[in-house]
C-alpha positions in Angstrom: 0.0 0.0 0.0 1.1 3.5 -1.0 0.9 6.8 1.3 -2.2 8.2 1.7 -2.7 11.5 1.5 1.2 12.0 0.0 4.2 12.4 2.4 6.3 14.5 3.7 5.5 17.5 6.7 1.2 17.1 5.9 1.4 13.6 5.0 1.3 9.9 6.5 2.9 6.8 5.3 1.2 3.0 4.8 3.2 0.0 4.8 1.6 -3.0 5.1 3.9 -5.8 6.7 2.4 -9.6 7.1 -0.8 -8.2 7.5 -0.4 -5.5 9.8 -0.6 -1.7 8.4 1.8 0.4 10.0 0.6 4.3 9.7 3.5 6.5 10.5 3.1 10.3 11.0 5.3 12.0 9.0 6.4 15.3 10.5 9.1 15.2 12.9 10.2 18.5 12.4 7.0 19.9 13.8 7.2 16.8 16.5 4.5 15.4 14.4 1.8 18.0 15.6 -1.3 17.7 13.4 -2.7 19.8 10.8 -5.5 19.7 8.8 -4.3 18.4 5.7 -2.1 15.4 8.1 -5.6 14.5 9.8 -7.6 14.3 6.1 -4.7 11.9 5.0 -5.0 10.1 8.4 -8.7 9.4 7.8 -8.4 8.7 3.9 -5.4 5.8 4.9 -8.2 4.8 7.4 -10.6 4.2 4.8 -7.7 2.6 2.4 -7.0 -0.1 5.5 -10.7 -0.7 5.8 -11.2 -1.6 2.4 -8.3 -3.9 2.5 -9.9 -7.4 4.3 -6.4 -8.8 4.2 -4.9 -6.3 7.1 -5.9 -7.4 10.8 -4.0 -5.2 13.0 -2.9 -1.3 12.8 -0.1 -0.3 14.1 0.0 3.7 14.7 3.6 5.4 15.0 5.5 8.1 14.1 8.5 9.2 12.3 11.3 10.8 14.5 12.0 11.0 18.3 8.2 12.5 19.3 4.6 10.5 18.5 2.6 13.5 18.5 2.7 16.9 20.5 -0.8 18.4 19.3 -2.8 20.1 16.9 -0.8 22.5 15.1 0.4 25.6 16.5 -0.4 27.7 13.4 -4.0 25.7 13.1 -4.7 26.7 16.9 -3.7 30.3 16.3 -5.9 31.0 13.0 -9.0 29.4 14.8 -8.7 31.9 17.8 -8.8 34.9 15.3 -12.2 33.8 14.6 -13.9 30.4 15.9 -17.2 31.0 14.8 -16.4 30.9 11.3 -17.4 28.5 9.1 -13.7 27.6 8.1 -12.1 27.5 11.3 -15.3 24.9 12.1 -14.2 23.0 9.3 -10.5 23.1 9.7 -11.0 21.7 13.8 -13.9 19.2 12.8 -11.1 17.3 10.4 -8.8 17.3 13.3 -11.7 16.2 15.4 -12.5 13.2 12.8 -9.2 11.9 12.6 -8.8 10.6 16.5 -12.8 9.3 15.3 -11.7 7.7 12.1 -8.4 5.8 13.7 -11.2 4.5 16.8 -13.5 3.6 14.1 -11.1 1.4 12.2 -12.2 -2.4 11.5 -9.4 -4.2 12.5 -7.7 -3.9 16.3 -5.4 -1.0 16.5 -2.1 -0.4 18.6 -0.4 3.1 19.3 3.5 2.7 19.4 4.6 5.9 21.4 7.8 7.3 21.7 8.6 10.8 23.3 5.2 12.0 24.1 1.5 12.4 23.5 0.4 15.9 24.2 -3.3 17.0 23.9 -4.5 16.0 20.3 -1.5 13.6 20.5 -3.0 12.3 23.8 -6.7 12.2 21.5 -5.3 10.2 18.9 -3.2 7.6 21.0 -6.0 7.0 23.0 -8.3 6.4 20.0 -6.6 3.0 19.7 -7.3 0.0 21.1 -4.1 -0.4 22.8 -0.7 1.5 23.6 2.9 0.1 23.8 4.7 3.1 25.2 8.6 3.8 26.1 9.7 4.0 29.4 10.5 7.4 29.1 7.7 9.1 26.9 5.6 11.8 28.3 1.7 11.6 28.8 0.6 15.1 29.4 -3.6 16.5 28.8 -1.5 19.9 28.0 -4.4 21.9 27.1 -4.8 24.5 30.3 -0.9 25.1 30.3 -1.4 27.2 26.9 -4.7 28.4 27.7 -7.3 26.1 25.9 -10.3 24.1 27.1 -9.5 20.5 26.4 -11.7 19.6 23.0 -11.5 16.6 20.7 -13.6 14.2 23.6 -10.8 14.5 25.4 -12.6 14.3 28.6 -13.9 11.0 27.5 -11.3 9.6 25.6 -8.9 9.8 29.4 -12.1 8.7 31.7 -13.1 5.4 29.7 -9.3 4.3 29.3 -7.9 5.6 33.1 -10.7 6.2 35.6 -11.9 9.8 36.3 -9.6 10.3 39.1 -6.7 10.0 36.5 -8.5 11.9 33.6 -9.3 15.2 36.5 -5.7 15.9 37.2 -4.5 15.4 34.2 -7.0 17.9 32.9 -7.5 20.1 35.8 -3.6 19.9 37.2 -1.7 19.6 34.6 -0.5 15.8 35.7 2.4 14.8 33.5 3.2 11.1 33.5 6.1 8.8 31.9 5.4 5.9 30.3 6.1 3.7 33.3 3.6 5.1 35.0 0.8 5.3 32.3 1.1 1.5 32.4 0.2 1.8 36.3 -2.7 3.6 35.6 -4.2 1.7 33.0 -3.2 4.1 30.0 -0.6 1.7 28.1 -0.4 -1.7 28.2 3.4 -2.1 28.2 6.2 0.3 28.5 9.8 -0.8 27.1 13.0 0.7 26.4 12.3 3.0 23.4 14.3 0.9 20.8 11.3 -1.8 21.8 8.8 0.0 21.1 7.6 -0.7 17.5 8.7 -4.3 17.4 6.7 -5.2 20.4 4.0 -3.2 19.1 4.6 -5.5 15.4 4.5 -8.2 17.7 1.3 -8.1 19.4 -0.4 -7.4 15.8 1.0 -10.4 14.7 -1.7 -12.2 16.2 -5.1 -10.6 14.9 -3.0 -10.1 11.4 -3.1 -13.8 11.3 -6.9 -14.0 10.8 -7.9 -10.5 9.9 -11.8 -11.6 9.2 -11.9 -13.1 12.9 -10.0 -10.0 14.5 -12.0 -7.4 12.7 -15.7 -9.2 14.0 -13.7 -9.5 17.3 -12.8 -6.1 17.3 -16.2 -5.2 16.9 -18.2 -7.1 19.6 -15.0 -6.1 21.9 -15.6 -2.6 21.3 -19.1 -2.8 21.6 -19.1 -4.3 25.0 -16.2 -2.5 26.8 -18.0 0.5 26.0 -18.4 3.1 26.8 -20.6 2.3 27.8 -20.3 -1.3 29.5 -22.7 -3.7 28.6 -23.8 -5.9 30.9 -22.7 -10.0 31.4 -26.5 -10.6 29.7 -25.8 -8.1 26.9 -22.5 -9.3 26.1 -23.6 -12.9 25.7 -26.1 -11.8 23.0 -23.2 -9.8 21.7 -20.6 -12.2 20.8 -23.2 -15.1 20.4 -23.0 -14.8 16.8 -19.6 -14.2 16.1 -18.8 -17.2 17.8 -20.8 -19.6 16.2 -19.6 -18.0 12.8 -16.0 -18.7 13.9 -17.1 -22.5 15.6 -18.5 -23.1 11.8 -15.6 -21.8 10.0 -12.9 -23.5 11.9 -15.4 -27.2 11.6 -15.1 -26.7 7.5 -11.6 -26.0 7.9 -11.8 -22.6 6.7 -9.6 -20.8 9.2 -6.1 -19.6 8.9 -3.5 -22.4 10.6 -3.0 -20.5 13.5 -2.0 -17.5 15.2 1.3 -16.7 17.1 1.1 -16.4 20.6 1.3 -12.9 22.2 4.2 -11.8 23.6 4.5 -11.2 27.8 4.0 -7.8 28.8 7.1 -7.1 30.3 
């Protein structure tokens, strides 16, 4: 698969590896802060990777030492000078659809962050599934520190994933976190030494990418019951009922891929 949207500074990248698409922002002069032409080649690669029923696991990454330190500075500035406008509506809303498009994608995503996820950044990371983080990379809500109400459902984006204790002082105090401790509260799922990063990130999506029709309808019910918000034990039954009696018939006519690799330990 080609880039999306071009390359370069407002631009992402595609490859497609064994089944896993890996979607790497490509502006690390900028610390890969998101403008609006980025985020409308973020949601086209979005659509590309749905339409592709061989990929069963996204990986999200970035080019450079830093996943993602916000909108744009320049973006941010221009929409101040007049918000109400119709453009500067616009030019946010595509921000605002790309965290939407990456949470929307079929198959199970992973974020592979290095250096830090600021505001937006924080939006779009948490719009995936799950996050292999380094040890050292910065978690920061960063929005009252420049003087902006939080905006993107970032509110929601920190409560569902961390808890609302987490989500208010990060919001409200301007908590900063590494890595390490994101993983304590329940905003990463592993944190390793940077170099790590994007191969255990390639390794985890190694095992949906082996059967990307089963990881995409598991993606789906997953979603659907973890919320938010939570279904109930009853609810969730009904949920994945059908999806596992498609997979029980597949495997019986021996139409299922041979097998997945196991997932690798967390730490």
């Amino acid at each position: 698969m080609s880039a999306p949207g071009g390359s370069g500074t407002d631009g992402i990248s595609v490859e497609v590896r064994d089944g896993v698409a890996v979607v790497t922002l490509q502006a690390p002069e900028r610390r890969n802060a998101l403008t609006v032409a980025m985020a409308e080649a973020l949601v086209q690669a979005c659509r590309d990777i749905d339409d592709d029923p061989q990929i069963g696991a996204v990986v999200l990454t970035a080019k450079g030492p830093y996943f993602c330190a916000g909108g744009d500075r320049a973006t941010l500035t221009a929409a101040g000078e007049d918000p109400a406008s119709s453009a500067m509506q616009r030019s946010i809303s595509a921000i605002y659809d790309a965290f939407v498009r990456v949470g929307h994608l079929l198959p199970p995503t992973i974020a592979a962050i290095r250096g830090g996820a600021v505001g937006a950044g924080l939006n779009l990371a948490l719009a995936t599934d799950v996050r292999v983080v380094a040890e050292d990379a910065v978690f920061l809500s960063g929005f009252l520190p420049i003087g902006l109400h939080p905006g993107g459902g970032h509110g929601a984006l920190l409560t569902r994933t961390a808890g609302p204790a987490t989500a208010k002082a990060m919001q409200l105090f301007g908590a900063e976190m590494s890595g390490t401790r994101a993983v304590e509260l329940g905003l990463a799922w592993a944190a390793v030494p940077k170099e790590d990063v994007l191969p255990r990130a390639l390794a985890l999506a190694a095992v949906p990418a082996a059967d990307p029709e089963l990881a995409r309808r598991t993606a789906a019910s997953v979603r659907m019951i973890s919320g938010p918000p939570h279904l109930s034990w009853e609810a969730a039954l009904e949920v994945e009922r059908a999806a596992q009696m498609w997979s029980m018939r597949r495997k019986h006519l021996g139409q299922a891929p041979a097998g997945a690799p196991r997932s690798p330990a967390t730490q």
